[in-house]
Every structure is written in structure tokens, then in C-alpha cells.
Jmol script that loads the backbone (N, CA, C; Angstrom):
load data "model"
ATOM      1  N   UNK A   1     -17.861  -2.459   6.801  1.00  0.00           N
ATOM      2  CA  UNK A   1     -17.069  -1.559   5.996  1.00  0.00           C
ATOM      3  C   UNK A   1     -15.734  -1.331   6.703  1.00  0.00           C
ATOM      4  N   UNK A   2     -14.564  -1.246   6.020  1.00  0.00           N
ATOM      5  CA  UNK A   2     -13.558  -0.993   6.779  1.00  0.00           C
ATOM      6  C   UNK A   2     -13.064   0.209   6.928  1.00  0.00           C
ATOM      7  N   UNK A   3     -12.033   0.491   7.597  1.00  0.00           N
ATOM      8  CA  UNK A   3     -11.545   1.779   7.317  1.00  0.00           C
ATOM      9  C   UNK A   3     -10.556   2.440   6.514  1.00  0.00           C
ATOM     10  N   UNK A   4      -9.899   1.343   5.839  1.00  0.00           N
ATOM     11  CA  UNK A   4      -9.092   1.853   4.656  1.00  0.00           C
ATOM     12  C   UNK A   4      -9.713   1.063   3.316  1.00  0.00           C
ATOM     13  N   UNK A   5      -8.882   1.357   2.083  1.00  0.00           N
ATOM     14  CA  UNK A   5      -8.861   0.786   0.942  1.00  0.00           C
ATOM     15  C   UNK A   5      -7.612  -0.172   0.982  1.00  0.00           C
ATOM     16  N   UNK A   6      -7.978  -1.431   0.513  1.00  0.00           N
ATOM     17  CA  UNK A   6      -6.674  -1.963   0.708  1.00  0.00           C
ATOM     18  C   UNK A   6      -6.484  -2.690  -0.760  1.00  0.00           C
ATOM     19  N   UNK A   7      -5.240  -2.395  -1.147  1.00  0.00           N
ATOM     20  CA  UNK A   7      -4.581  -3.356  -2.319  1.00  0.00           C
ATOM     21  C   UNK A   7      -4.683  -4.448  -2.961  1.00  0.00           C
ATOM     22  N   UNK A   8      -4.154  -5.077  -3.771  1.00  0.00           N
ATOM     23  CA  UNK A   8      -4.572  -6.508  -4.779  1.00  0.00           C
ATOM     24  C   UNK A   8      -2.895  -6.887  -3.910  1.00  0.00           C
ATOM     25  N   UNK A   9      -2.948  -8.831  -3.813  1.00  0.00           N
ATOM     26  CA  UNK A   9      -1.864  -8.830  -3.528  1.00  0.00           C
ATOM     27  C   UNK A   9      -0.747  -8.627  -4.857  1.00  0.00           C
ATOM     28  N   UNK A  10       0.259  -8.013  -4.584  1.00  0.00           N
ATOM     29  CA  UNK A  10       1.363  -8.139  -5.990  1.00  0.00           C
ATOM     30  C   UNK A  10       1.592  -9.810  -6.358  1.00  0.00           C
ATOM     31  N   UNK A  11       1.569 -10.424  -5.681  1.00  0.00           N
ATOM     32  CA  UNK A  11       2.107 -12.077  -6.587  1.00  0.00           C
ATOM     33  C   UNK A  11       0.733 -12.442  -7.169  1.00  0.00           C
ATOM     34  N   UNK A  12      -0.150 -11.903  -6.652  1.00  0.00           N
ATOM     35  CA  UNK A  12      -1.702 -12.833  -7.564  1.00  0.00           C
ATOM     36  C   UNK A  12      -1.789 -12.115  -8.829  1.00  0.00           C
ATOM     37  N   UNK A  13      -1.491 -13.077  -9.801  1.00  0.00           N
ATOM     38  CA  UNK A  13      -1.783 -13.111 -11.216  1.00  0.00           C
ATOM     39  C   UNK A  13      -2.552 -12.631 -11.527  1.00  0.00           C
ATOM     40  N   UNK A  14      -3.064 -11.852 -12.817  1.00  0.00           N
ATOM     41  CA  UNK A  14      -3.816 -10.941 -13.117  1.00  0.00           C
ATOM     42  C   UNK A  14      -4.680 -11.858 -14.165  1.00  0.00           C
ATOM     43  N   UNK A  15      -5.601 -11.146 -15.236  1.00  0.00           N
ATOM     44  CA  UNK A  15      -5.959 -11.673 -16.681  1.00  0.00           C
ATOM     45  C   UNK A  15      -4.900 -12.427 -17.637  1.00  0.00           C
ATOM     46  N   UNK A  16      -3.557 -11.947 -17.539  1.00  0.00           N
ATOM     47  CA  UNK A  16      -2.725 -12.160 -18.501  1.00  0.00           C
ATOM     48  C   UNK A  16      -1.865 -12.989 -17.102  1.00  0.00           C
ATOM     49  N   UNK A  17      -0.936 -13.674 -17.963  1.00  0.00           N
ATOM     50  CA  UNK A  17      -0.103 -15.219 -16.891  1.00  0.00           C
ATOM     51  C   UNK A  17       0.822 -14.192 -15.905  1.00  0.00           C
ATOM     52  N   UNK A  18       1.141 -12.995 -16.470  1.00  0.00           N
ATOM     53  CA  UNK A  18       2.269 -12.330 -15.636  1.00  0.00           C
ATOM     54  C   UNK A  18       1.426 -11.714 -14.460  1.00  0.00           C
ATOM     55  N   UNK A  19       2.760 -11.831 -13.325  1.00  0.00           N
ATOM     56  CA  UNK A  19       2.182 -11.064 -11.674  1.00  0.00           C
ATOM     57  C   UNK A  19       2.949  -9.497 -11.746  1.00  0.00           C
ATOM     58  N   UNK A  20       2.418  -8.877 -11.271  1.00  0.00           N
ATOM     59  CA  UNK A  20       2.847  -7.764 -11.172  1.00  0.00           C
ATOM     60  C   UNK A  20       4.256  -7.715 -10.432  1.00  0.00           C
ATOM     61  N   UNK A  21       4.752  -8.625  -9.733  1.00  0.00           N
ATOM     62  CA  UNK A  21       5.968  -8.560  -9.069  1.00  0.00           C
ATOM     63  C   UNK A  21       7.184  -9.047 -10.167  1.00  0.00           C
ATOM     64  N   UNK A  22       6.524  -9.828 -11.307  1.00  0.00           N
ATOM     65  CA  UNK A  22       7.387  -9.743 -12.336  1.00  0.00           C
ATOM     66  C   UNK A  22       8.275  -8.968 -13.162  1.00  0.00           C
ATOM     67  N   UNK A  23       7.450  -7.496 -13.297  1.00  0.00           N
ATOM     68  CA  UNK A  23       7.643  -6.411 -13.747  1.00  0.00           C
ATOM     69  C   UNK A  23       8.913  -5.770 -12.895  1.00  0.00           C
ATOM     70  N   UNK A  24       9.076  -5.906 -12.412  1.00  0.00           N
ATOM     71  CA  UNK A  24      10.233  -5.219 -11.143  1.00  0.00           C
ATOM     72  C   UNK A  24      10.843  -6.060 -10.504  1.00  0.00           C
ATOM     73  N   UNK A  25      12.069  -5.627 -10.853  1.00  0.00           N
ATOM     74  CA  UNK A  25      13.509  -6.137 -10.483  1.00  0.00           C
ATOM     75  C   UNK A  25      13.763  -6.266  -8.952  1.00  0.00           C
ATOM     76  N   UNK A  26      15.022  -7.475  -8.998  1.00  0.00           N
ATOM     77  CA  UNK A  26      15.072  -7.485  -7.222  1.00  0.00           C
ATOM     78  C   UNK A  26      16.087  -6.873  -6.461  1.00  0.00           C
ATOM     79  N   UNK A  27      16.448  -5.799  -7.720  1.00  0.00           N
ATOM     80  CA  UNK A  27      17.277  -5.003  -7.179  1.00  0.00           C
ATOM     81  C   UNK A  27      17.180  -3.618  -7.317  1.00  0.00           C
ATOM     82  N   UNK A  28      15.453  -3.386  -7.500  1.00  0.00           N
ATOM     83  CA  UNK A  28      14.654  -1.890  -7.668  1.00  0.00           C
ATOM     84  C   UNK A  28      14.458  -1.252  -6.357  1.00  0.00           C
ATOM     85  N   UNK A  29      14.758  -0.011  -6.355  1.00  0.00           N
ATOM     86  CA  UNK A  29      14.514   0.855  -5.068  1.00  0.00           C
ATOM     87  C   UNK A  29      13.367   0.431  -4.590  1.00  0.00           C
ATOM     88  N   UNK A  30      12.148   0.225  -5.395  1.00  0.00           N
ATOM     89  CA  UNK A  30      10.917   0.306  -4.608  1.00  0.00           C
ATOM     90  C   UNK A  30      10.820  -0.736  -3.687  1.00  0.00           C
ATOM     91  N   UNK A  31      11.553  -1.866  -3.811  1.00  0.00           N
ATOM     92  CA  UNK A  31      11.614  -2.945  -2.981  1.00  0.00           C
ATOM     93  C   UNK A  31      12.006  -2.743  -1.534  1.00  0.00           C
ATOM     94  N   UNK A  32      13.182  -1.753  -1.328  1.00  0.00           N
ATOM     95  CA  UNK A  32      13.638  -1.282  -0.281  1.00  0.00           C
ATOM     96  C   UNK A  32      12.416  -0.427   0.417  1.00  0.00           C
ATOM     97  N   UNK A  33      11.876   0.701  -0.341  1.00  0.00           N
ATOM     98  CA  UNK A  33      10.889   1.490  -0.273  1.00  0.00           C
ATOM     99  C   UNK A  33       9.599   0.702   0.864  1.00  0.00           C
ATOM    100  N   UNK A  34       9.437  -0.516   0.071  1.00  0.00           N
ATOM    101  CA  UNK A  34       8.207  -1.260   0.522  1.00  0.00           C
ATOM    102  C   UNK A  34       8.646  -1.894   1.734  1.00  0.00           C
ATOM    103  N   UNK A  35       9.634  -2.291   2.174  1.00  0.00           N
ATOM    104  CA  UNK A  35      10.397  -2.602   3.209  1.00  0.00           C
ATOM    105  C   UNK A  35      10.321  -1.751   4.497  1.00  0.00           C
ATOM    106  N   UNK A  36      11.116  -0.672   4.352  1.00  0.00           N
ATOM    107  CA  UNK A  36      10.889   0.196   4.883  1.00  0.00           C
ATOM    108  C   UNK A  36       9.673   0.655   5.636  1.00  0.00           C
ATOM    109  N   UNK A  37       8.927   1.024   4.790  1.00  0.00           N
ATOM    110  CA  UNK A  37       7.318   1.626   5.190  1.00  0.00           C
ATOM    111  C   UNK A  37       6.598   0.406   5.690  1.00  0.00           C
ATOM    112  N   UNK A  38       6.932  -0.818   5.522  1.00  0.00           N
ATOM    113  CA  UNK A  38       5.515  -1.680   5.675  1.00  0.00           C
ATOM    114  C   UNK A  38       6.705  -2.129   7.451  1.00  0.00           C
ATOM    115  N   UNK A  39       7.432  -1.370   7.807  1.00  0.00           N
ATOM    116  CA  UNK A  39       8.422  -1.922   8.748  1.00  0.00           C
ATOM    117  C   UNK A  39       7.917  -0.554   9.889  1.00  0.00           C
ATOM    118  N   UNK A  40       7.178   0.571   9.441  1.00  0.00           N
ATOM    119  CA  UNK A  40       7.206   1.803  10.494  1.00  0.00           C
ATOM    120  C   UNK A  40       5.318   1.568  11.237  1.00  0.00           C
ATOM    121  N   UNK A  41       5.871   1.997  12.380  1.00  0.00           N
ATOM    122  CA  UNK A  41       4.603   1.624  13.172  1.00  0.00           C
ATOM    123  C   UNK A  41       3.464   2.634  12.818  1.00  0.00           C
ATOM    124  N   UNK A  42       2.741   2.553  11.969  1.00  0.00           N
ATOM    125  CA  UNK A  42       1.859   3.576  11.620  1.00  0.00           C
ATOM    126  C   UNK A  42       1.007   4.203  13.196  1.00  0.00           C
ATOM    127  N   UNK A  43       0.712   3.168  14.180  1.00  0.00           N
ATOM    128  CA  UNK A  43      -0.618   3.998  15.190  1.00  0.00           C
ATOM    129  C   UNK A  43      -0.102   4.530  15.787  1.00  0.00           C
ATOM    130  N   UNK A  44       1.703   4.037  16.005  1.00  0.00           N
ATOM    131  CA  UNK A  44       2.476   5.155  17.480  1.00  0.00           C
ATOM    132  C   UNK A  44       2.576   5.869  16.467  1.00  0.00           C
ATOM    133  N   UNK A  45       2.397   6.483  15.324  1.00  0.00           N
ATOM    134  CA  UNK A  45       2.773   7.677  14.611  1.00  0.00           C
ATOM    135  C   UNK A  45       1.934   9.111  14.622  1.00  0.00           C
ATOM    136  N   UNK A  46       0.780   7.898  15.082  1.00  0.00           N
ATOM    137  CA  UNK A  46      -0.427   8.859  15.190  1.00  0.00           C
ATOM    138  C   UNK A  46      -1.349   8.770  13.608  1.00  0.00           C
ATOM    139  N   UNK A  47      -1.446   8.045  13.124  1.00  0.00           N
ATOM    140  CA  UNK A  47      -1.517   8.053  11.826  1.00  0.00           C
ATOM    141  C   UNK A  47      -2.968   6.685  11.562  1.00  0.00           C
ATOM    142  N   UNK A  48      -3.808   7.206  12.860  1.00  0.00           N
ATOM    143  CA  UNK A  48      -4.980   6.045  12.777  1.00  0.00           C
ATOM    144  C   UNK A  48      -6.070   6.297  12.228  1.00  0.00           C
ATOM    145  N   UNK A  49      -6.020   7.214  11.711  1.00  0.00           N
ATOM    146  CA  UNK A  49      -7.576   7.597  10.535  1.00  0.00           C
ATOM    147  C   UNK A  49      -8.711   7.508  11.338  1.00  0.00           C
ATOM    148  N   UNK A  50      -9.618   8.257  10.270  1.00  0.00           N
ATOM    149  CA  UNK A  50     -11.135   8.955  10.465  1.00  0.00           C
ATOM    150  C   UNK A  50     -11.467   7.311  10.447  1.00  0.00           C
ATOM    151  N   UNK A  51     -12.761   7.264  10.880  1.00  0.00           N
ATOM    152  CA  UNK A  51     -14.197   6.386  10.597  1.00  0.00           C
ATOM    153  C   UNK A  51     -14.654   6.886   9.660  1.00  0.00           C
ATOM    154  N   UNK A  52     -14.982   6.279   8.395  1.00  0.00           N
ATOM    155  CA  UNK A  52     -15.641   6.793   7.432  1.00  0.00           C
ATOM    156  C   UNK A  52     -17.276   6.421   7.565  1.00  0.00           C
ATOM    157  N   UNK A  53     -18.008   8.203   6.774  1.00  0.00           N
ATOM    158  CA  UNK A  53     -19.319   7.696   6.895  1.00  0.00           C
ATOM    159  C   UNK A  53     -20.088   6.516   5.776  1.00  0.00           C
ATOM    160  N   UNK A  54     -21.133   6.320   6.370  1.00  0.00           N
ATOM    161  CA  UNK A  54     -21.486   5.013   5.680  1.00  0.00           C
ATOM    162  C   UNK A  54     -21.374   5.658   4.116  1.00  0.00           C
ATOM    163  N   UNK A  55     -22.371   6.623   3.179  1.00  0.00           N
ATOM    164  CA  UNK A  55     -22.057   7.267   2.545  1.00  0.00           C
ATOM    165  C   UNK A  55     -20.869   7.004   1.445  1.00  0.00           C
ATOM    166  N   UNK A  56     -19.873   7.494   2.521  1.00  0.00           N
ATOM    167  CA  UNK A  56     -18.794   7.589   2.054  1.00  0.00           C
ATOM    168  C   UNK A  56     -17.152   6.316   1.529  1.00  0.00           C
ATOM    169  N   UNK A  57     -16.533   6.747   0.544  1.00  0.00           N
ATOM    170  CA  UNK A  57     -16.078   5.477   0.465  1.00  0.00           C
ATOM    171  C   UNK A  57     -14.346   5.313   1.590  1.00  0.00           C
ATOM    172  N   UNK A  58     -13.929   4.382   1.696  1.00  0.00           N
ATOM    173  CA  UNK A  58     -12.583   5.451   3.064  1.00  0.00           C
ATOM    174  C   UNK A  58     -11.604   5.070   2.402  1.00  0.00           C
ATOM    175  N   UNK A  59     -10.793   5.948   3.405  1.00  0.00           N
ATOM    176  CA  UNK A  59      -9.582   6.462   2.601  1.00  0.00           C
ATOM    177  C   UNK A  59      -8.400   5.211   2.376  1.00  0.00           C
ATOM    178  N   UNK A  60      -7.208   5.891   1.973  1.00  0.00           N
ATOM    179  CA  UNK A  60      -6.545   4.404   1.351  1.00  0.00           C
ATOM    180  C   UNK A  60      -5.237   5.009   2.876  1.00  0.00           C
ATOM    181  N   UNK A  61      -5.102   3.733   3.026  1.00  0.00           N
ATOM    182  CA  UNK A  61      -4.263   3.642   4.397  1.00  0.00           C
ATOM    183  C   UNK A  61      -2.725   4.243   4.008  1.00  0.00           C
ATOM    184  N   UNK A  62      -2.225   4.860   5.739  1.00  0.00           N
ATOM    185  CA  UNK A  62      -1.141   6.343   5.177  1.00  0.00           C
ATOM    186  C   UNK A  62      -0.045   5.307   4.425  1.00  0.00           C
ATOM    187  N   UNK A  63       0.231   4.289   4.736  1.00  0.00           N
ATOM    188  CA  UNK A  63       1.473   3.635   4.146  1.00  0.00           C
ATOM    189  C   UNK A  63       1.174   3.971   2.442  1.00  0.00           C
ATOM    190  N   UNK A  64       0.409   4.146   1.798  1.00  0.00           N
ATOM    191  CA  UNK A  64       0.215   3.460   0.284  1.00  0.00           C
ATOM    192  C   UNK A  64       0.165   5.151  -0.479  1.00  0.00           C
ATOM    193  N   UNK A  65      -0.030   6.136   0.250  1.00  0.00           N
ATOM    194  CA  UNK A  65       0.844   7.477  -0.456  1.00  0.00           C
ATOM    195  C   UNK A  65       2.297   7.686   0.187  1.00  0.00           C
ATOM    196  N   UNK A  66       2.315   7.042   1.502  1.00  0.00           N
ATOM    197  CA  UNK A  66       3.965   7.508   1.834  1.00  0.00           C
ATOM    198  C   UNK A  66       4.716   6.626   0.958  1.00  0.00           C
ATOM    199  N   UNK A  67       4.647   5.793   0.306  1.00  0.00           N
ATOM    200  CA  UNK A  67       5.200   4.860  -0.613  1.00  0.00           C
ATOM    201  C   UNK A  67       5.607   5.222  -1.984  1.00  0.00           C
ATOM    202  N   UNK A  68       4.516   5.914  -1.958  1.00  0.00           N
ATOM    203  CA  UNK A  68       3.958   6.861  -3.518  1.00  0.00           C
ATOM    204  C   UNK A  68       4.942   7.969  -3.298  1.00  0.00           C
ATOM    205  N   UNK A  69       4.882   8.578  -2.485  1.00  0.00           N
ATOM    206  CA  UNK A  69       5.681   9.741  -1.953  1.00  0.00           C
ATOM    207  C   UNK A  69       7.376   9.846  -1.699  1.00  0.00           C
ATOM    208  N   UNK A  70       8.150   8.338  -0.861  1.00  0.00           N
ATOM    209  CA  UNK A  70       9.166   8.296  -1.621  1.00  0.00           C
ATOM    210  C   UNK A  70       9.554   7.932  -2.260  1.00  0.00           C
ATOM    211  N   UNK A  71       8.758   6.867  -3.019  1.00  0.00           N
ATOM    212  CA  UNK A  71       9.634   6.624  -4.128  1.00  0.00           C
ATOM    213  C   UNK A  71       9.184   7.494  -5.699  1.00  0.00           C
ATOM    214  N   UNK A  72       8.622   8.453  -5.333  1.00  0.00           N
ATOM    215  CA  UNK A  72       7.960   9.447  -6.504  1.00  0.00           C
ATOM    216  C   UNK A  72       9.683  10.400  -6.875  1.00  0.00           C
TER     217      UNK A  72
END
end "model"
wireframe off; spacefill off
backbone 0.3
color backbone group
């Protein structure tokens, strides 16, 4: 089990022929956004998460609400 939830990649094609990276422009903030964050050292941040119990399902890693967060 790991310790985060992790994402679909954006270029892998879905049911329908279009990728989700289609949808968004290459000159959309979120691009910068994703740049940014996937560029900051999450463990010197302190930002290394619980062990989740077996139980339980774990959490989604800090990059993927700080993402949510600025570009909200």
C-alpha cells in the first residue's frame, strides 16, 4: 500500500480519443502552476505524511491540493 493517492497520467487517453492535456491551452496559468509545485521540494518542507492504517485509504500527496489551492 502506498502512502499517497496518486493521479492518471494527463497525456494517457481516456474512453473517448481526446487526452486531457488537450483541453488546456499552452498558454494556461495552470501550466505554470504545475511547474512550479512539481519544482518545490516537498520533504525539506516538512511535508512527509502519516503512514496510513491498513484500514484506511491514504491521503492524496501535499502537491495535488497546493495545486488546487493556487490555481483555485
Amino acid at each position: 500500500m502506498t502512502r499517497f493517492v496518486h493521479g492518471g497520467s494527463r497525456p494517457r487517453s481516456f474512453l473517448l480519443p481526446d487526452a486531457l492535456d488537450d483541453y488546456v491551452t499552452d498558454t494556461n496559468r495552470v501550466r505554470v502552476v504545475d511547474v512550479f509545485v512539481d519544482e518545490l521540494d516537498f520533504p525539506q518542507l516538512g511535508t512527509e505524511g502519516n503512514e496510513p492504517a491498513l484500514t484506511y485509504r491514504p491521503s492524496y500527496h501535499p502537491e495535488v491540493p497546493l495545486k488546487i489551492y493556487i490555481y483555485g
